[in-house]
Backbone as XML, in Angstrom:
<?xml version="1.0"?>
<chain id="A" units="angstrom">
  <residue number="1" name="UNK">
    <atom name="N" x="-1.843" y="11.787" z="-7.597"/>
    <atom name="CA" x="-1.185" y="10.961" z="-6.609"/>
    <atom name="C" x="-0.851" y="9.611" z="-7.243"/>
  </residue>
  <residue number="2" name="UNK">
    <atom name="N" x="0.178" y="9.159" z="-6.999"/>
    <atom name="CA" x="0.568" y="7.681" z="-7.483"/>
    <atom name="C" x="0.492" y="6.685" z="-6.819"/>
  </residue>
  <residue number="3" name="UNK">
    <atom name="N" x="0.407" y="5.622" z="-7.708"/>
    <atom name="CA" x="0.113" y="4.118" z="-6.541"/>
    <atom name="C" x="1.522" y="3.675" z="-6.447"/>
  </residue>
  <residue number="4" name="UNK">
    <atom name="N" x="1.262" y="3.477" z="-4.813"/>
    <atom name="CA" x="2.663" y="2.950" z="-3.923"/>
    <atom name="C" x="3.091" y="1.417" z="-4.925"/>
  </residue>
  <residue number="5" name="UNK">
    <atom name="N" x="3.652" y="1.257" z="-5.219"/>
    <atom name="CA" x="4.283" y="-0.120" z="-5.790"/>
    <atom name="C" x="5.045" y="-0.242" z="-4.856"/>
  </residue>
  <residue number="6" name="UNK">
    <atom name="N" x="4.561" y="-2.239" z="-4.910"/>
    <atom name="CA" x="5.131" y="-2.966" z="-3.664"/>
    <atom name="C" x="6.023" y="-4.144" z="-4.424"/>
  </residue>
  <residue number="7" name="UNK">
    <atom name="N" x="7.015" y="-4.459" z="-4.158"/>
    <atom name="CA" x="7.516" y="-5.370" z="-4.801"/>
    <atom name="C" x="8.109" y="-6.558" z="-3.607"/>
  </residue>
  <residue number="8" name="UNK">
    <atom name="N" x="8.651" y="-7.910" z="-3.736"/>
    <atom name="CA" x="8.650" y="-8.755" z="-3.174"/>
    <atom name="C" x="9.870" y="-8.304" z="-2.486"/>
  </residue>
  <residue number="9" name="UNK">
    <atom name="N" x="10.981" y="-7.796" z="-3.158"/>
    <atom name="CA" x="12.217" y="-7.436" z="-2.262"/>
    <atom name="C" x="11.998" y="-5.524" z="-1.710"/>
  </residue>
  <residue number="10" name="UNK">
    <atom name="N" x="11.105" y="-5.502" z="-1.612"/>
    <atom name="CA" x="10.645" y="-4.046" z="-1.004"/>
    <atom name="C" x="11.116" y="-3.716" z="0.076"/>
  </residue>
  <residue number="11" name="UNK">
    <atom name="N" x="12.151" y="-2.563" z="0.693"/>
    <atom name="CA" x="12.120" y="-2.394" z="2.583"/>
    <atom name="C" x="10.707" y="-2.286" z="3.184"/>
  </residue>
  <residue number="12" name="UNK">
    <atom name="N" x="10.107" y="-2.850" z="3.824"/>
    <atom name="CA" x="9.010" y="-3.157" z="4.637"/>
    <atom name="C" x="9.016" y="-1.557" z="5.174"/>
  </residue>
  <residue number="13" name="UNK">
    <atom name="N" x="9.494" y="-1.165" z="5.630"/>
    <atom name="CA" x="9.873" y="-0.062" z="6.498"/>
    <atom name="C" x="9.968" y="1.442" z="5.553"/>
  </residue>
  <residue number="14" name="UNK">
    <atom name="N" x="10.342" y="1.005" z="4.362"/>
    <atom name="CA" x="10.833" y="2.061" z="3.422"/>
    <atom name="C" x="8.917" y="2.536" z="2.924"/>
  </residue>
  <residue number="15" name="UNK">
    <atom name="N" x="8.577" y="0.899" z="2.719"/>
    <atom name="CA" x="6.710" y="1.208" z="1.985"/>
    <atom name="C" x="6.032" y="2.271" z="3.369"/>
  </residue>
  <residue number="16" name="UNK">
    <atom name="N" x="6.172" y="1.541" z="4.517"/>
    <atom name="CA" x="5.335" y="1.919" z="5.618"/>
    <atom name="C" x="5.563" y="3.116" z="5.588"/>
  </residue>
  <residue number="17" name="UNK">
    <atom name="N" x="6.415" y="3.677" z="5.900"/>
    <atom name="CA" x="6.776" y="5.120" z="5.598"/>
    <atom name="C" x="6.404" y="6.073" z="4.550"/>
  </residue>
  <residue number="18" name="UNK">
    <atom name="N" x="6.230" y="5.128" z="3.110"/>
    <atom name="CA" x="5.375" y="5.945" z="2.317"/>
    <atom name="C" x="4.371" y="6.317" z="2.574"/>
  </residue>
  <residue number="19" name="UNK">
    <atom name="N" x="3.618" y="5.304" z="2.877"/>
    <atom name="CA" x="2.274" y="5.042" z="2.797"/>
    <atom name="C" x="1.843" y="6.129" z="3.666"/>
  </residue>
  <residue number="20" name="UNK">
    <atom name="N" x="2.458" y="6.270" z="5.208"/>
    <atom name="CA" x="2.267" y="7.408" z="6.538"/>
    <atom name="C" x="2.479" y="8.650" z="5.554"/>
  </residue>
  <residue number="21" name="UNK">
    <atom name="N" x="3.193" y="8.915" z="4.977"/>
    <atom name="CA" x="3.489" y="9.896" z="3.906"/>
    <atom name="C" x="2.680" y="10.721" z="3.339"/>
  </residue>
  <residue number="22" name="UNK">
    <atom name="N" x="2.104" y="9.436" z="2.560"/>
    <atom name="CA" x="1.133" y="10.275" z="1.460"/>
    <atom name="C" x="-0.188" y="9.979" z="2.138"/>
  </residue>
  <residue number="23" name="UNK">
    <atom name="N" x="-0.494" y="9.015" z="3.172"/>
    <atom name="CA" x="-1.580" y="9.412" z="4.015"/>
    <atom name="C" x="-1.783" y="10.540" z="4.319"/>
  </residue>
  <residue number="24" name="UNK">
    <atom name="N" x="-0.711" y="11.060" z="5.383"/>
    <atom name="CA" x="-0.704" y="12.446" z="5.639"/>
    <atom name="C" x="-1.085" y="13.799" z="5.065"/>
  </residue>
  <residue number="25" name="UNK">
    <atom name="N" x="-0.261" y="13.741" z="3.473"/>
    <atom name="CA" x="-0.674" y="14.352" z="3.138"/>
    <atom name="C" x="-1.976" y="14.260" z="2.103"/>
  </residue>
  <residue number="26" name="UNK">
    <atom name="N" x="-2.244" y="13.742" z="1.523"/>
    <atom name="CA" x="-3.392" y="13.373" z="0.736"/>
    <atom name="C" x="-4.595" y="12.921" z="1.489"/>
  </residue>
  <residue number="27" name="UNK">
    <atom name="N" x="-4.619" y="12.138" z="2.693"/>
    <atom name="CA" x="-5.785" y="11.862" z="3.103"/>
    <atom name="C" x="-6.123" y="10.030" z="2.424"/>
  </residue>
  <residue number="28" name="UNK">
    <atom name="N" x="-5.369" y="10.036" z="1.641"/>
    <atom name="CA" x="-5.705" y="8.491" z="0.907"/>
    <atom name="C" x="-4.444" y="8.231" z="0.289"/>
  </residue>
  <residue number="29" name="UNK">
    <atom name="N" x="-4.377" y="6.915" z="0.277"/>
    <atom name="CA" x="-2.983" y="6.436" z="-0.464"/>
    <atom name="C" x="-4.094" y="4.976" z="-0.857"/>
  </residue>
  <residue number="30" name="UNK">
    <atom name="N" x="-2.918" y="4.785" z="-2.380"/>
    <atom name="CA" x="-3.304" y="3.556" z="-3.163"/>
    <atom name="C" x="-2.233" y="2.492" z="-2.855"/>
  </residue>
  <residue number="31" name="UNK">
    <atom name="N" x="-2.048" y="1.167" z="-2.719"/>
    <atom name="CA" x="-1.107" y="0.733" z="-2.180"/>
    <atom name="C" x="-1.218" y="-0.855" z="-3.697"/>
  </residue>
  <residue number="32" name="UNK">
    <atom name="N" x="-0.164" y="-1.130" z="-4.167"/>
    <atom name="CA" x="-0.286" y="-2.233" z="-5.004"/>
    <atom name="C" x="0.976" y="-3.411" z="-4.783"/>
  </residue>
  <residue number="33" name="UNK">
    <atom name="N" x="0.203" y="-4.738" z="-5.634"/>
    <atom name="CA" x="1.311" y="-5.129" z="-5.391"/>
    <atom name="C" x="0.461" y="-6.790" z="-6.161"/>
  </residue>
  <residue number="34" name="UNK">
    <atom name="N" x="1.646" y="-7.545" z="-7.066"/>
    <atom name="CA" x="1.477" y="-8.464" z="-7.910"/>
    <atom name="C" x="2.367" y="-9.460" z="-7.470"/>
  </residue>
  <residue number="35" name="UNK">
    <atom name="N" x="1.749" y="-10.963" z="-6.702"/>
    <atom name="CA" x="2.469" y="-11.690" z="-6.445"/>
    <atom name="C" x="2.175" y="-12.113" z="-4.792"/>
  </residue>
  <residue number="36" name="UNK">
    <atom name="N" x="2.756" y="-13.236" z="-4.703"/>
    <atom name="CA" x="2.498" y="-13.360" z="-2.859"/>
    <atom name="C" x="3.511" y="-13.119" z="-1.995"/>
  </residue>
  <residue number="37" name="UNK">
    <atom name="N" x="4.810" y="-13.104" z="-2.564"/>
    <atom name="CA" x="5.570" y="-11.903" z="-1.808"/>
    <atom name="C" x="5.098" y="-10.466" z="-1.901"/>
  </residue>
  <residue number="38" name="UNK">
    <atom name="N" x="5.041" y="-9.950" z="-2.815"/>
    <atom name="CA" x="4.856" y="-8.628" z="-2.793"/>
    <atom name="C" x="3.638" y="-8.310" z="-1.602"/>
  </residue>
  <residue number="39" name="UNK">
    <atom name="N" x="2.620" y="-9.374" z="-1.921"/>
    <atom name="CA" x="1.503" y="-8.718" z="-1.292"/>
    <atom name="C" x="2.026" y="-8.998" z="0.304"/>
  </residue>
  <residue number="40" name="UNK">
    <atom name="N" x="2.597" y="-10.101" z="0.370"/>
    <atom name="CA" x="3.451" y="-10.116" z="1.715"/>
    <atom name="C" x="3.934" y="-8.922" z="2.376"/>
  </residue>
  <residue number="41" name="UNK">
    <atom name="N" x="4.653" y="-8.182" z="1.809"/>
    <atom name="CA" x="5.375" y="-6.992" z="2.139"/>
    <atom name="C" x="4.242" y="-6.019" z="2.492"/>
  </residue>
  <residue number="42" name="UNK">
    <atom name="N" x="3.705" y="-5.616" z="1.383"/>
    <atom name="CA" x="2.409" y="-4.716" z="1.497"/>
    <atom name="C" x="1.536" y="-4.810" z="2.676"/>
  </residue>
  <residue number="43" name="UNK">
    <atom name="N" x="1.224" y="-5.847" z="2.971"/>
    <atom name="CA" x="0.856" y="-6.323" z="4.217"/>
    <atom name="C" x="1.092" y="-6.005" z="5.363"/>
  </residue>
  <residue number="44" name="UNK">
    <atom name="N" x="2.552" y="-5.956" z="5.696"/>
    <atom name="CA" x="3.335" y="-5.561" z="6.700"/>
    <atom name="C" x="3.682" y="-4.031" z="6.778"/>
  </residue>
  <residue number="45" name="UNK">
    <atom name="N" x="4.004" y="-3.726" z="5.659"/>
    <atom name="CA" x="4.256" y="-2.173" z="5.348"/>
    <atom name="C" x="2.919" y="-1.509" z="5.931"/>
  </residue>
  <residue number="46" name="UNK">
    <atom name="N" x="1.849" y="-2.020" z="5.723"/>
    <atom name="CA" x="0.218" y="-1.386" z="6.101"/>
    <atom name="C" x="0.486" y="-1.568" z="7.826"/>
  </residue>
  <residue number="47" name="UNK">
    <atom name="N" x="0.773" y="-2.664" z="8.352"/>
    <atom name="CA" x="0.614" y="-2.493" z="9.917"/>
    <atom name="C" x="1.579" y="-2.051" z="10.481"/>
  </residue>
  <residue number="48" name="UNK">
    <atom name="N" x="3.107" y="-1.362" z="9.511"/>
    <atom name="CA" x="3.482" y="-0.282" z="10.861"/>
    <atom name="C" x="2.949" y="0.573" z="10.167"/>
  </residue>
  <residue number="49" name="UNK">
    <atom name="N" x="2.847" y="1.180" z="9.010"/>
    <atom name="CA" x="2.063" y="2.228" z="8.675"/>
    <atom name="C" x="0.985" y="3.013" z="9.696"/>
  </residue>
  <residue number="50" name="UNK">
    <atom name="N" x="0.179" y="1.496" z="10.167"/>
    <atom name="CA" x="-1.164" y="2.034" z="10.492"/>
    <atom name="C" x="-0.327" y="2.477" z="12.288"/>
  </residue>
  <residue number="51" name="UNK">
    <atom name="N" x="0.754" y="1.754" z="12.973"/>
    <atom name="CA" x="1.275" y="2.207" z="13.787"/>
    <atom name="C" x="1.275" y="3.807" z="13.644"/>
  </residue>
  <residue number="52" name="UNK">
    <atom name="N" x="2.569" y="3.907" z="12.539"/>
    <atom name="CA" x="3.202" y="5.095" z="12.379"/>
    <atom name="C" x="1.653" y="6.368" z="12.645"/>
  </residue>
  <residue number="53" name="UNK">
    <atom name="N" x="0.757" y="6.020" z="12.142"/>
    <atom name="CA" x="-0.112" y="7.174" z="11.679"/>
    <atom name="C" x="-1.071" y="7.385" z="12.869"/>
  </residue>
  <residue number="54" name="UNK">
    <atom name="N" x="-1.211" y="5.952" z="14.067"/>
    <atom name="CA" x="-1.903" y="6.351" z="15.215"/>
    <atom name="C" x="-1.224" y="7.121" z="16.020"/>
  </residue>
  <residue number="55" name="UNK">
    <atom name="N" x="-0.020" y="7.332" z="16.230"/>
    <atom name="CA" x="1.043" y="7.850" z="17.104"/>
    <atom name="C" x="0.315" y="9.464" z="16.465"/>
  </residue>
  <residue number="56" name="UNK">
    <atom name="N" x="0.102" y="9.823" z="15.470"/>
    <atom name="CA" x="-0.400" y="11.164" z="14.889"/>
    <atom name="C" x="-2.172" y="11.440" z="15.244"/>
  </residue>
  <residue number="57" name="UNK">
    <atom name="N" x="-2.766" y="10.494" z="15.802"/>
    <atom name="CA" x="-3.972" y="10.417" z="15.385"/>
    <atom name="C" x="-4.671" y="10.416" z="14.424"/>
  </residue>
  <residue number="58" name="UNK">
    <atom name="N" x="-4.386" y="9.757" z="13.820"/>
    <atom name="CA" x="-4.502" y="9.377" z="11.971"/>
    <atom name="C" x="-4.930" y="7.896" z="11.925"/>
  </residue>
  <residue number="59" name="UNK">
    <atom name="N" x="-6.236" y="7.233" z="12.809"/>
    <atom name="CA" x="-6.594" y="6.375" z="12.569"/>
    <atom name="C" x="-6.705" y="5.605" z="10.688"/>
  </residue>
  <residue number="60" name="UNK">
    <atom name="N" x="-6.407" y="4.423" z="10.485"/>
    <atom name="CA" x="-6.756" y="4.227" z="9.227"/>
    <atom name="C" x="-7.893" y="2.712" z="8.984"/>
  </residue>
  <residue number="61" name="UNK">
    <atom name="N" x="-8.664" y="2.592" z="7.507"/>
    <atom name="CA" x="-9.014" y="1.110" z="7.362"/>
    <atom name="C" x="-8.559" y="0.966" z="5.982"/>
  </residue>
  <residue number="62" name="UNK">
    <atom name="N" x="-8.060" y="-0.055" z="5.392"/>
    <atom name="CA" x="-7.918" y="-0.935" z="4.095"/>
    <atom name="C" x="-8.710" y="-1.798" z="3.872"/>
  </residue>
  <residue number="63" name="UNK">
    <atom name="N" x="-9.063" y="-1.680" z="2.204"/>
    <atom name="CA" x="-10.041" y="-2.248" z="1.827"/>
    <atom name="C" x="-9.331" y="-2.886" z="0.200"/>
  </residue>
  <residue number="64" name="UNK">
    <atom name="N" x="-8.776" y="-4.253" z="0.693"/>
    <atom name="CA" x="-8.414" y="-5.116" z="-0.689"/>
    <atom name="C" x="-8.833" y="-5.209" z="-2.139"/>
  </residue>
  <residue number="65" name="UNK">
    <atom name="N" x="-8.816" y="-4.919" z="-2.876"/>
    <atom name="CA" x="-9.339" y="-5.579" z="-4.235"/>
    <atom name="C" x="-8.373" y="-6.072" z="-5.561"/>
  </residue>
  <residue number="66" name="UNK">
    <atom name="N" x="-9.283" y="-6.409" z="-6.219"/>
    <atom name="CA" x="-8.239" y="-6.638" z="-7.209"/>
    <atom name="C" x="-8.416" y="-5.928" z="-8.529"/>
  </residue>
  <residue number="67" name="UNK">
    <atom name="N" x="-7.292" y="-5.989" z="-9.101"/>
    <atom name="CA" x="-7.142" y="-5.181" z="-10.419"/>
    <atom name="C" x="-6.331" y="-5.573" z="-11.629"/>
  </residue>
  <residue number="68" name="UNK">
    <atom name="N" x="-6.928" y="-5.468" z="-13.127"/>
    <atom name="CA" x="-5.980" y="-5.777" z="-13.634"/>
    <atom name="C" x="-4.964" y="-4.794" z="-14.420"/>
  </residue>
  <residue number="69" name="UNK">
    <atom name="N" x="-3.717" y="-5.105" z="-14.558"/>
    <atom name="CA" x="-2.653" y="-4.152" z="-14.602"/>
    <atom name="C" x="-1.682" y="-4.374" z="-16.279"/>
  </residue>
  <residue number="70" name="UNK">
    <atom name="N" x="-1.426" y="-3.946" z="-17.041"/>
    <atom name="CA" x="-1.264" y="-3.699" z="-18.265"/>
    <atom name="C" x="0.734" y="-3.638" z="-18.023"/>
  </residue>
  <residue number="71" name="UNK">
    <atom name="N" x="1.283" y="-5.058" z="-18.267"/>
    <atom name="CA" x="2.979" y="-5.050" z="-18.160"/>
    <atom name="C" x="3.508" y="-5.749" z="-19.170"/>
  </residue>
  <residue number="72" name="UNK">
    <atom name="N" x="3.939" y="-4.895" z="-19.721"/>
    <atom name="CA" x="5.115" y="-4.949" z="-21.192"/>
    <atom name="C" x="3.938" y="-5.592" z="-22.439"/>
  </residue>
  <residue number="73" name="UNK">
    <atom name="N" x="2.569" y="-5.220" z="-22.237"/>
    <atom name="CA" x="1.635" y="-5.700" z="-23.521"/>
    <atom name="C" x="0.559" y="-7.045" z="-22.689"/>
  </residue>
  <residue number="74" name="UNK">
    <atom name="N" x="1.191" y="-7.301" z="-21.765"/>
    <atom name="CA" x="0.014" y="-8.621" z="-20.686"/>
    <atom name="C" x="-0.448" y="-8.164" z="-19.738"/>
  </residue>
  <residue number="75" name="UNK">
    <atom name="N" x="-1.350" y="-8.376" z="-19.664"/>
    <atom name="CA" x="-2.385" y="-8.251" z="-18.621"/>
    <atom name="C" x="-1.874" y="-9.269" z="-17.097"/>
  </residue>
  <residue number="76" name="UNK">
    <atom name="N" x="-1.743" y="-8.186" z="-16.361"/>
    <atom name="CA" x="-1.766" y="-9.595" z="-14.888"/>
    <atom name="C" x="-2.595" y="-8.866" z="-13.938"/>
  </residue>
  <residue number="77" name="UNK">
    <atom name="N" x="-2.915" y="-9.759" z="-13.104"/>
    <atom name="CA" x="-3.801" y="-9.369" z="-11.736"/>
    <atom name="C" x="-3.297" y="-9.077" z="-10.489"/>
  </residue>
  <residue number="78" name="UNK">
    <atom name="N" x="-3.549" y="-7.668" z="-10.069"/>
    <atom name="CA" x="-2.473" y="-7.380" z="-8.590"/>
    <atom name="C" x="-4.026" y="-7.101" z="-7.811"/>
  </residue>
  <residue number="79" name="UNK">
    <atom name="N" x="-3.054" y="-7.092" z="-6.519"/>
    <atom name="CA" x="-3.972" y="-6.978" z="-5.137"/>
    <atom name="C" x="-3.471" y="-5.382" z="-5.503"/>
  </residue>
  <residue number="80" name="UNK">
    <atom name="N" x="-4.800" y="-4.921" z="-5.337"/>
    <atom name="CA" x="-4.652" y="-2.907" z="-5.017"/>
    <atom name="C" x="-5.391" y="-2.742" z="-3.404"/>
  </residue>
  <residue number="81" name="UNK">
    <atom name="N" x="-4.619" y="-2.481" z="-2.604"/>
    <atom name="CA" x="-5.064" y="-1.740" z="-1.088"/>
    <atom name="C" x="-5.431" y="-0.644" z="-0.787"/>
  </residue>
  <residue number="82" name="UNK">
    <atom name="N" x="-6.935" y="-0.017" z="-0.935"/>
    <atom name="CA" x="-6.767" y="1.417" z="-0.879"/>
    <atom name="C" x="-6.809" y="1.653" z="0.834"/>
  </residue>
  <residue number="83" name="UNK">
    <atom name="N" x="-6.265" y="3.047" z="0.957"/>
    <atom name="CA" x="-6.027" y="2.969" z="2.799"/>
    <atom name="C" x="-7.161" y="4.819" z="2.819"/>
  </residue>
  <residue number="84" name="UNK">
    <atom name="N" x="-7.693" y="4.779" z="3.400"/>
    <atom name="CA" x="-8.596" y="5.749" z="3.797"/>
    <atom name="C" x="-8.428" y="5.962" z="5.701"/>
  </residue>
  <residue number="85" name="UNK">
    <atom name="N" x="-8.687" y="7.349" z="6.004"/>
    <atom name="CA" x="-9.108" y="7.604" z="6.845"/>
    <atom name="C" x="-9.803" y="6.836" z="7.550"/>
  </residue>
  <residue number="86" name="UNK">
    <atom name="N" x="-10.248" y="6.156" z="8.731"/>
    <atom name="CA" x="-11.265" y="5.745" z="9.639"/>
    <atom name="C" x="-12.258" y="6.593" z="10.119"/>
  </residue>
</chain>
């Protein structure tokens, strides 16, 4: 399974939809994102997400951390969201 990449000009709507996605089917989705837009988006993408997936009964919780991420030879630090079942 792959981690959702979130980027600052992301459709809000396009992530949320992933995320209900591979919730669905996987049971867990990884959600990322480097920057305070990005994590902005990610953010939002998670609360219709978590909409989209109660309408199914697919309660969810997210649990923030951080990580570091390996781009073009540098190291930077992204927020990783993992989303689990409730």
């Amino acid at each position: 399974m792959d981690i959702i990449k979130v980027k600052a000009n992301s459709r809000t709507a396009a992530v949320a939809g992933a995320i209900a996605g591979v919730m669905r089917e996987h049971k867990h989705a990884e959600v990322q994102a480097i920057g305070a837009g990005a994590v902005n988006q990610a953010v939002k993408a998670l609360v219709l997400a978590k909409g989209y997936l109660e309408e199914d009964g697919i309660p969810i919780m997210c649990s923030p951390e951080f990580v570091d991420v390996d781009i073009d030879g540098k190291i930077r630090t992204a927020i990783k969201i993992v989303v689990d079942p409730r």
